[in-house]
C-alpha positions in Angstrom: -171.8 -196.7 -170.4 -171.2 -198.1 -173.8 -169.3 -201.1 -174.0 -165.8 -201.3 -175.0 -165.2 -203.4 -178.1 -163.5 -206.5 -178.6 -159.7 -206.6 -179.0 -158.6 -208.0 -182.1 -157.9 -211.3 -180.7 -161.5 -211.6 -179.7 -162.7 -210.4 -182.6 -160.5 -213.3 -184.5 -161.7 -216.1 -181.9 -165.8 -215.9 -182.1 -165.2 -215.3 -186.2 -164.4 -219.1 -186.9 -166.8 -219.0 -190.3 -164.6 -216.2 -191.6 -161.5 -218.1 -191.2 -163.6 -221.4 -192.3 -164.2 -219.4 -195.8 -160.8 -217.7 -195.9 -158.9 -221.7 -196.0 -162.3 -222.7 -198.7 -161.0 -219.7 -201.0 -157.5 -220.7 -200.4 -158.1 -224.5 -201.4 -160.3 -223.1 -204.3 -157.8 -220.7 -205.8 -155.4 -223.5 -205.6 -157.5 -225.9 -207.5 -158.7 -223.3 -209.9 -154.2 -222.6 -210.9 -153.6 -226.3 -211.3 -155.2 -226.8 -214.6 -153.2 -223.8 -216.1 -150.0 -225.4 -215.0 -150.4 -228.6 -216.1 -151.3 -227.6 -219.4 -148.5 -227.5 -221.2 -147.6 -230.9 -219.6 -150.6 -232.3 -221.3 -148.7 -232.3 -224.5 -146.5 -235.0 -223.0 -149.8 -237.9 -223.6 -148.1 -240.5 -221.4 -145.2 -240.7 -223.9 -142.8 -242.0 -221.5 -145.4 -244.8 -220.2 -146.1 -245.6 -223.9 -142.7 -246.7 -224.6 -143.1 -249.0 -222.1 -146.0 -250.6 -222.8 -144.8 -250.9 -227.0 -141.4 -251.8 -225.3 -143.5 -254.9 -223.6 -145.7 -255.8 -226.5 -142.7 -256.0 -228.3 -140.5 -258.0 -225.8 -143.8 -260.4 -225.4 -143.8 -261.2 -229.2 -140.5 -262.5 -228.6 -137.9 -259.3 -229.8 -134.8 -259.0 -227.3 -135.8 -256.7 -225.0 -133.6 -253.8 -225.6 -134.1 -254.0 -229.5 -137.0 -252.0 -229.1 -136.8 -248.0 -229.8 -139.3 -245.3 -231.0 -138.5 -242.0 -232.9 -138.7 -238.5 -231.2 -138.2 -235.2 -232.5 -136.2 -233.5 -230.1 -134.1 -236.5 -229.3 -133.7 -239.0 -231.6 -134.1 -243.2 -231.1 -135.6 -243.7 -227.6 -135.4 -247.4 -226.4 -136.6 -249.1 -223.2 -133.5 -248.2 -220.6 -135.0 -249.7 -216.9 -133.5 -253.0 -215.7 -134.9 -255.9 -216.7 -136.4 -256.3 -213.0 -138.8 -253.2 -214.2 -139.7 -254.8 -216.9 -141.1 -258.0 -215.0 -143.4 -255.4 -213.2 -144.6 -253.4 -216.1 -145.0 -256.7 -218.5 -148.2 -257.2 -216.5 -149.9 -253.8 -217.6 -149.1 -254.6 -221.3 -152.4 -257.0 -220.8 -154.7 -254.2 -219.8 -155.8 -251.6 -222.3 -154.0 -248.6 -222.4 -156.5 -246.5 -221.1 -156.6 -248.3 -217.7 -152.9 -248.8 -217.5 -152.7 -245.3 -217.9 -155.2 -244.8 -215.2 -153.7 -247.0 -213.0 -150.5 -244.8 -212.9 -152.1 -241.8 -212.7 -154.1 -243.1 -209.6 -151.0 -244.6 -207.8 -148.8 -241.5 -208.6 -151.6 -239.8 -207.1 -152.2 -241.7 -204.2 -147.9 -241.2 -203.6 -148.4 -237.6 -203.5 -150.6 -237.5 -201.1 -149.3 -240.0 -198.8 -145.5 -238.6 -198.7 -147.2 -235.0 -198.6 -148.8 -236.2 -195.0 -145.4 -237.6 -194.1 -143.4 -234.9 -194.6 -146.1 -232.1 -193.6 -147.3 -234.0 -190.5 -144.7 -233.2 -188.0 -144.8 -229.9 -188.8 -148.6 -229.3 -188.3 -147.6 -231.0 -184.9 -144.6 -229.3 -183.7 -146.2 -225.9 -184.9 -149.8 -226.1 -184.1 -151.1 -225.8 -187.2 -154.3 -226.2 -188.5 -154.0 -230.4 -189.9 -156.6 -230.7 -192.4 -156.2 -227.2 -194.4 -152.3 -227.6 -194.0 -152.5 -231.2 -195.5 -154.8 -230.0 -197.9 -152.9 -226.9 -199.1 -149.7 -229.3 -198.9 -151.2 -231.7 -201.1 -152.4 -229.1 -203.7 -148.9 -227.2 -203.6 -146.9 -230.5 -204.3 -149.3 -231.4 -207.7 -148.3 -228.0 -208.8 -144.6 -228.7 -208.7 -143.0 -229.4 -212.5 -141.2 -232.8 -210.9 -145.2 -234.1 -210.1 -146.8 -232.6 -213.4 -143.9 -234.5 -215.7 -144.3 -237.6 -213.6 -148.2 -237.7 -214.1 -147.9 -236.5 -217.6 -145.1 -238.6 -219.1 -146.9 -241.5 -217.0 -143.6 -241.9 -215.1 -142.6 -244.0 -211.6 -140.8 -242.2 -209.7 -143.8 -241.5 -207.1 -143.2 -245.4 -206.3 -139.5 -244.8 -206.2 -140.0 -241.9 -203.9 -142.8 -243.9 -201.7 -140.2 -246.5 -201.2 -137.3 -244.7 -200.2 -139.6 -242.4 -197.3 -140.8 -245.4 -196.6 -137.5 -247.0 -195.4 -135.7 -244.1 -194.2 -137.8 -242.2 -192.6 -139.9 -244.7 -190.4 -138.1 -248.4 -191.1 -134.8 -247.3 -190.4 -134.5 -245.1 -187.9 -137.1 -247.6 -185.6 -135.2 -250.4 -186.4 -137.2 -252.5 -188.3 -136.4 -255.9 -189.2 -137.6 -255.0 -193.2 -135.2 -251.9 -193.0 -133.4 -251.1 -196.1 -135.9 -253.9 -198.2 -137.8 -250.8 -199.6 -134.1 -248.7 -200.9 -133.0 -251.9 -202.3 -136.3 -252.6 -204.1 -136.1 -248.7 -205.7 -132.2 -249.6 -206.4 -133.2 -252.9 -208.6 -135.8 -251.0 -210.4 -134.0 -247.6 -211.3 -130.5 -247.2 -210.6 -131.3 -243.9 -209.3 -131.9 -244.9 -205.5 -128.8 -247.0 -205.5 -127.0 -243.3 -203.9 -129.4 -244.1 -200.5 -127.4 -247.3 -199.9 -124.4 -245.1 -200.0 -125.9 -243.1 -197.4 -126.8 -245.9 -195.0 -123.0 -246.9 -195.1 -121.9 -243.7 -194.9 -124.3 -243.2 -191.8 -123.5 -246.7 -190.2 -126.4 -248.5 -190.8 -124.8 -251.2 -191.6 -127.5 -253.5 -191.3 -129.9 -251.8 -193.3 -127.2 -251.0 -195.9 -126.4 -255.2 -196.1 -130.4 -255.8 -196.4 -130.9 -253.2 -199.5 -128.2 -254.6 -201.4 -129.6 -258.5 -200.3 -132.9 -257.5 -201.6 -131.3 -255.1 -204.7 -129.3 -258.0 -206.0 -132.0 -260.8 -204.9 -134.5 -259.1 -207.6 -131.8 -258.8 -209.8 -131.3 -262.3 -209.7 -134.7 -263.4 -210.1 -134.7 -261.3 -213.0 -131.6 -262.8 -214.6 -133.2 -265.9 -213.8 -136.5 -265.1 -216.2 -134.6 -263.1 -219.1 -131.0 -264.5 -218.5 -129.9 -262.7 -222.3 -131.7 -259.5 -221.6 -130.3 -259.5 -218.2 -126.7 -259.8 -219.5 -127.2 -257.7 -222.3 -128.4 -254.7 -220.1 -125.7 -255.0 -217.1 -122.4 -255.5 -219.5 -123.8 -253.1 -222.7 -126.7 -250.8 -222.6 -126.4 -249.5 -218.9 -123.0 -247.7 -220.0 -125.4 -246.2 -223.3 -126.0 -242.9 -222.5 -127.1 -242.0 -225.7 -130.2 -244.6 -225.4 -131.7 -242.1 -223.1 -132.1 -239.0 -225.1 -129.6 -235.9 -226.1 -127.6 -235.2 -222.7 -127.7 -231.4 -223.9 -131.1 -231.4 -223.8 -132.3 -228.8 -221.6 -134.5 -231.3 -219.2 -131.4 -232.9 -218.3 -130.8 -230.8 -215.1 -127.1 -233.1 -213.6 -123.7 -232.0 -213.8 -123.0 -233.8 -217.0 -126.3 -232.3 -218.5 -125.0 -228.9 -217.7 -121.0 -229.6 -218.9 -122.7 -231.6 -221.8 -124.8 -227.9 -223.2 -121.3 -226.2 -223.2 -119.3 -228.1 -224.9 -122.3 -229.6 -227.4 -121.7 -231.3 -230.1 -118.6 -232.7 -228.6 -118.7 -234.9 -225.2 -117.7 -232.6 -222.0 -114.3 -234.2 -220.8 -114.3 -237.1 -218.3 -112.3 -236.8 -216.1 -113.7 -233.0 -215.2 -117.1 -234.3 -214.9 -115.7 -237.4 -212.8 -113.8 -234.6 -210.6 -117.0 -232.6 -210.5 -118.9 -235.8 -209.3 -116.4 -236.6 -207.0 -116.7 -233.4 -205.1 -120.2 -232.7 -205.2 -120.2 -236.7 -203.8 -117.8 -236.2 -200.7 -119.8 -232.7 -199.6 -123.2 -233.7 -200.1 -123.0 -237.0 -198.1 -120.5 -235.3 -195.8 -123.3 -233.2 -194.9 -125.9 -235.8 -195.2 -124.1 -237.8 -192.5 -123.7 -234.9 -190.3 -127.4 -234.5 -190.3 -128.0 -237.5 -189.7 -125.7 -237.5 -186.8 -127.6 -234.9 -185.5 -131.0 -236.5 -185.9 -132.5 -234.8 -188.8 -132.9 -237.5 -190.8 -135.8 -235.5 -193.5 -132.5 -233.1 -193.8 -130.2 -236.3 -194.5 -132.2 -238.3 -197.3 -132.9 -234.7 -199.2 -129.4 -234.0 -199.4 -128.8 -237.4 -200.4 -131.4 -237.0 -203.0 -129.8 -233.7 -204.5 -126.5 -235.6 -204.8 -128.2 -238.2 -206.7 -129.4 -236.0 -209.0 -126.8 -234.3 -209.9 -123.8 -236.9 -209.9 -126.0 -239.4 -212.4 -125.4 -239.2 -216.4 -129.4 -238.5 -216.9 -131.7 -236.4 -214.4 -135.0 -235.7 -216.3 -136.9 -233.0 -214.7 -139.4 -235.2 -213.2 -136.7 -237.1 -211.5 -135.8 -234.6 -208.9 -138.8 -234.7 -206.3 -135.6 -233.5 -203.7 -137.2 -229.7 -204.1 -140.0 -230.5 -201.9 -139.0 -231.8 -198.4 -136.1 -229.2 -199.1 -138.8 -226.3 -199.0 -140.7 -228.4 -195.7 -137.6 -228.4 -194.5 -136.7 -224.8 -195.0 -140.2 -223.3 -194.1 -139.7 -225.5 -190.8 -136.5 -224.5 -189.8 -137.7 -221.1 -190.5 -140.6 -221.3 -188.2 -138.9 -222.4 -185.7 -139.1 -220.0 -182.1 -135.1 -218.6 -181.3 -135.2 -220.6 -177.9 -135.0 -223.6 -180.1 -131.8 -222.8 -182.7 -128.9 -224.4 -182.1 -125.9 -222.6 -181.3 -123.4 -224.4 -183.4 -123.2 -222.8 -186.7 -121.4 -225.8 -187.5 -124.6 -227.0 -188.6 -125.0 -225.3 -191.6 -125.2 -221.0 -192.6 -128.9 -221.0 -192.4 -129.8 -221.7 -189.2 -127.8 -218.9 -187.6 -130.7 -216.4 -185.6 -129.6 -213.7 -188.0 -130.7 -214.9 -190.8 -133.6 -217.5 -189.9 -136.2 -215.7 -191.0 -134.9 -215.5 -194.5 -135.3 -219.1 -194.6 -139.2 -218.8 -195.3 -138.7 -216.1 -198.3 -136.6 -218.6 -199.7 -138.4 -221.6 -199.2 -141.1 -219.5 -200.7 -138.5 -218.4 -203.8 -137.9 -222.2 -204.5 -141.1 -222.9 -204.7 -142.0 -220.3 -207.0 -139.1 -221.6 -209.5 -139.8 -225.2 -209.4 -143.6 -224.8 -209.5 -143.1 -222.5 -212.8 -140.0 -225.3 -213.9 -137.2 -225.3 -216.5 -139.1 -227.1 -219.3 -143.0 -226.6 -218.9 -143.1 -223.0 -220.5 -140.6 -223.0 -222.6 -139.1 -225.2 -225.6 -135.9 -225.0 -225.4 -134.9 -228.4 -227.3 -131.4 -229.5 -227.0 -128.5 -227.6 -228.2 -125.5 -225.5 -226.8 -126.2 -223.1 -224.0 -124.8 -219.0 -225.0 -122.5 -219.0 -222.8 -122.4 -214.7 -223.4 -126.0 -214.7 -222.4 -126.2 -214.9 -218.4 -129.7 -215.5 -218.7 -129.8 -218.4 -220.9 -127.1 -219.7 -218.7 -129.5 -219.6 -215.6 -132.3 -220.6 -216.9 -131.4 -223.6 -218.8 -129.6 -225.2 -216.0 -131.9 -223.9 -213.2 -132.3 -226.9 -211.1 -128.8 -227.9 -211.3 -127.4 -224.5 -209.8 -130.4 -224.7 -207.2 -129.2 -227.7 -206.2 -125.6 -227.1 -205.8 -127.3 -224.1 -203.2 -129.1 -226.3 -201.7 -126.3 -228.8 -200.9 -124.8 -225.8 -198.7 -127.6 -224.3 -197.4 -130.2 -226.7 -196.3 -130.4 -226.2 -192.8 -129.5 -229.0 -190.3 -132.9 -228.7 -187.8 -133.1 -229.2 -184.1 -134.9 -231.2 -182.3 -137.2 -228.5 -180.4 -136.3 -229.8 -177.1 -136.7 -233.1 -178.0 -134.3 -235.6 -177.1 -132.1 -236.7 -180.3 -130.2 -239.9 -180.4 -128.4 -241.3 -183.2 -130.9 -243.5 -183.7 -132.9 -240.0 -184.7 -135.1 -237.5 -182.8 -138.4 -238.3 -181.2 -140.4 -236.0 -182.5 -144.3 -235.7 -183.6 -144.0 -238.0 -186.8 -146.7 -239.5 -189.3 -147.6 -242.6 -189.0 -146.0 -245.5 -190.5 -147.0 -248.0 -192.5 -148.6 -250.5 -191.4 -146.0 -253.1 -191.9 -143.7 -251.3 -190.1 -145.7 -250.5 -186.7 -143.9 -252.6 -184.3 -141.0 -252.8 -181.7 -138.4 -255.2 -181.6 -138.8 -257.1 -178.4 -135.4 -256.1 -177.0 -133.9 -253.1 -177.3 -130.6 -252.5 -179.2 -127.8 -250.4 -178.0 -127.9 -246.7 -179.7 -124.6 -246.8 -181.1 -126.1 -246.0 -184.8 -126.5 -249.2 -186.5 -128.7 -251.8 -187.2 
């Protein structure tokens, strides 16, 4: 009697070199789209990173720091806008050729991806049994493609350190209660202003602690850079941190915040104040609002992202490459998304996503977002600076892209449960990537969970 053949599952069991060269054509394809995408990014040469390093020549020959400027196109006079505690860090590099400071970056940035990319992918491979080394791979690949990497490696920016930083201290130092919690946010804050918005959310959250030790460390290097340029110091904090106009055109199309987007409708003249200020004001109070309620509920990826997003669109300037918030919102999207029905919450309180109706729908858009911030606002297209037509829908959409997704975003980004894991305020125990090494330890008696530290 013949014998009856396999079932499909079988079949898909004993054929392990199939599925081995269906992930190798996956990671190939991958590699083979990255070039393409990052070609139009190549035009950039390390502009951004060249100012700096001019910026320090100049300040080393003994010019005021924030003298220095440099011509563009598109924009006008470009100067050296970081606080002066950057420019301690970067002087350094101005000693190297440019060549290997521009390798350096590139390697670091690099090295960020990746390591963030394992952090947020990890508990995920965990918590859904997938497979670790061709989801981290694939991960990895998908988060180089993203416009936000490409104009960070191409401009030769540092927000990867920024971003490094910040993970760093809210998503392991913080919620284990580490004695270096909040050092990290407050380290970011005193080198961009940017990450200053996280120490709002560790007050809003009650970390008090935490909160206390980022703005310690924030104004400590702050200090020590007042102490080293006391004129440039002074200059930047009471004069150029209020220029706007030192940064580029705020019409221009990369700038994807509120005042970007007011700023292309009302070009040449200044939007009004006090609407962007009320604008600000909202987005501020709902965004952390729901930042802290995630938090309360233990997500704390679901937390900083929102937290990001609110950053981005409340400051004067958000650059394209600033807003690295996209990807853990599409991690966390895909993993809500993913998630069996036995472990949804039943309070819709948490946010509209999550409700069993429409939890599938989570992974198409995760998937949509991806799409749009992998093609970008600014890579393929050079749209300049100007007004937006405000009669032409699509020019409306597309030139303020990132700033409408993240207004979505800031309502729809799912609050996640803990799949039967038990949640504290301190945060959920759940399958997480390791730490740093620095951060690996346990206080020797253990605090109350009331929500601070």
């Amino acid at each position: 009697m013949p014998a009856e053949p396999a079932a499909p599952s079988a079949l898909v069991e004993e054929d392990p070199g199939g599925r081995r060269v269906r992930r190798l054509l996956t990671v190939l394809a991958l590699v083979a789209v990255l070039p393409a995408l990052y070609l139009p990014g190549l035009v950039h040469d390390f502009f951004d990173l060249k100012i700096y390093m001019r910026a320090m020549e100049w300040w080393a020959a003994g010019n005021p720091l924030y003298d220095y400027s440099q011509p563009d196109r598109v924009q006008g006079a470009l100067y050296f806008t970081y606080p002066p505690f950057s420019a301690l860090l970067l002087r350094p590099f101005a000693m190297l050729p440019l060549g290997a400071t521009i390798t350096v970056f590139t390697v670091l940035t690099a090295i960020g991806v990746v390591v963030t990319t394992r952090w947020l992918v990890d508990p995920l491979v965990a918590r859904h049994g997938l497979p670790r080394l061709f989801t981290l791979t694939v991960a990895v690949l998908l988060a180089f493609a993203v416009e936000s990497t490409r104009e960070t490696i191409t401009f030769g920016q540092i927000n990867m350190l920024l971003v490094v930083l910040i993970l760093t201290d809210l998503l392991f130092a913080v919620p284990r209660g580490s004695r270096w919690a909040g050092v990290a946010v407050g380290l970011a804050t005193a080198l961009k202003l940017f990450p200053g918005i996280f120490i709002v959310y560790l007050l809003v959250t009650r970390r008090w602690r935490a909160a206390a030790v980022a703005s310690a460390t924030a104004a400590a290097a702050t200090l020590l850079a007042a102490a080293v340029a006391p004129r440039d110091s002074w200059r930047f904090w009471t004069h150029e941190l209020w220029a706007t106009d030192r940064v580029g055109r705020t019409d221009y199309t990369g700038n994807q915040s509120l005042f970007g987007l007011l700023s292309r409708f009302t070009v040449p003249e200044k939007p009004d104040r006090l609407v962007w200020l009320l604008l600000v004001a909202a987005v501020t109070v709902y965004g952390l609002w729901r930042a802290w309620r995630a938090a309360r509920a233990g997500d704390v990826l679901t937390g900083l992202t929102l937290t990001g997003l609110v950053g981005g669109l409340v400051s004067p300037i958000t650059w394209t490459h600033h807003i690295y918030w996209f990807i853990p919102a599409v991690v966390i999207m895909l993993d809500a998304g993913l998630r069996p029905a036995r472990d949804r919450p039943a309070d819709d309180d948490l946010g509209p996503a999550v409700r069993p109706a429409r939890i599938r729908w989570l992974v198409v858009a995760a998937v949509a977002i991806y799409l749009v911030i992998a093609y970008g606002v600014v890579s393929f297209q050079d749209w300049g600076a100007g007004p937006a037509r405000i009669d032409d829908p699509v020019d409306v959409l597309t030139r303020n892209t990132y700033v409408l997704l993240s207004l979505l975003l800031l309502v729809v980004l799912p609050v996640r449960p803990a799949a039967g894991d038990r949640v504290t305020e301190a945060g959920p125990h759940v399958p997480r990537a390791r730490p740093p090494r620095w951060i690996r330890w346990r206080p020797k008696t253990k605090l109350a969970s009331n929500g601070q530290n």
